[in-house]
N, C-alpha and C positions, 0 to 999 in steps of 0.2 A: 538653132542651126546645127547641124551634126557636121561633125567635122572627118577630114578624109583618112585620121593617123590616130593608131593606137600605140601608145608608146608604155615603156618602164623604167622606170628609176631603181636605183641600190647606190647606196653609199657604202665605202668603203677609203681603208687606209693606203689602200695602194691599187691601181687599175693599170695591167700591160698590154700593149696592143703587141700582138704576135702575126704580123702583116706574112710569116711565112706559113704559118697554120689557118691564116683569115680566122684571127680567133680572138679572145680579149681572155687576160688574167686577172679573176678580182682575189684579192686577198685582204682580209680579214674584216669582211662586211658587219656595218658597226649600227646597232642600234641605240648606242648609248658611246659618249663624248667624255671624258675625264679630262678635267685641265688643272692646274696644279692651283693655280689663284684667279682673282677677279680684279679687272678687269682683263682681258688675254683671248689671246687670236688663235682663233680654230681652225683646223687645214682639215678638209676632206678633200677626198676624191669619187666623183661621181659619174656614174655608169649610166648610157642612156643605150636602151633600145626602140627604133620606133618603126611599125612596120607599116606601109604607106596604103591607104587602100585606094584613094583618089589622087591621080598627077595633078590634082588644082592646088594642092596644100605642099607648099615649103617652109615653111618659116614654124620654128617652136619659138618661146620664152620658156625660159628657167628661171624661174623666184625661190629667194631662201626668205622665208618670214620666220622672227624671232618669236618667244612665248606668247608675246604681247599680240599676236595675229599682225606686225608690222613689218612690210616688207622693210629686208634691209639690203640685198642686193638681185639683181638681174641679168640676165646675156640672153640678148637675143642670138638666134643659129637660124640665118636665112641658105642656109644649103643644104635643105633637106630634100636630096634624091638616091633615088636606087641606086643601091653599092652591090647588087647582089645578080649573081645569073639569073639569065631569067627563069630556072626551073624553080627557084627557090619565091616562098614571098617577099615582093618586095620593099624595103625598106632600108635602114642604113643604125650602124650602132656605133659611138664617139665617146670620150670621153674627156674630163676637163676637172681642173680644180681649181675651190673656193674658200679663199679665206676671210674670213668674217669675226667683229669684235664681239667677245661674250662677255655679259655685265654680270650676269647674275643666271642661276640655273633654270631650264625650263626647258619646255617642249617645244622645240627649231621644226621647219617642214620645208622640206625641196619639193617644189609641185612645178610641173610644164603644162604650159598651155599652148594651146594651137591661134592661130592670129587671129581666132573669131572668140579667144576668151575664153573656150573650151577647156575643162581642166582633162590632162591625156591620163597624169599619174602623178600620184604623189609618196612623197617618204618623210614618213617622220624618225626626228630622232630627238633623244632625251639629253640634254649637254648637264654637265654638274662639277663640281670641284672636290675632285676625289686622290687617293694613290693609283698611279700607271699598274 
């Protein structure tokens, strides 16, 4: 089944929504996680863009699965409509943070899907127990 939304993901340590520029600030977009010890909670902040191409589709899921391919947490966002003039494509871009238990080092992936299962986008990232 094809679905009506293509979206993007970025993770990052810090995401500002600038509602007087209609704009968002990511800084310091992170493909890689250092945390100091194990077991210890991870904070990201995550960036979505999704541009809508069919009005039947609202609803994304966001899944974080740890190395082990195990989800370990979810948000569904059932309010997914145009934020944007209509000159523009449209679509709508949000942001939200996840914190989540890390045991041990390995390759974490934030992926969205659309409510038929559809994977829209995904991001990986590598977590490890390192110096800041």
């Amino acid at each position: 089944m094809s679905t009506g939304l293509i979206g993007q993901l970025v993770v990052a340590d810090q995401v500002i929504s600038d509602d007087h520029a209609k704009a968002h600030i990511i800084q310091h977009v992170r493909n890689h996680i250092l945390l100091q010890t194990y077991p210890a909670v991870a904070i990201i902040k995550v960036w979505v863009k999704i541009w809508i191409i069919d009005n039947a589709e609202n609803i994304v899921y966001v899944r974080l699965y740890d190395s082990n391919n195990s989800m370990i947490w979810e948000k569904e966002f059932d309010d997914i409509v145009n934020m944007r003039p209509s000159q523009l494509p449209a679509g709508k871009d949000f942001s939200f943070e996840v914190r989540f238990v890390v045991h041990d080092a390995g390759l974490f992936k934030v992926v969205m899907f659309d409510q038929h299962n559809e994977k829209l986008a995904e991001y990986p990232m590598y977590v490890s127990r390192g110096e800041q």
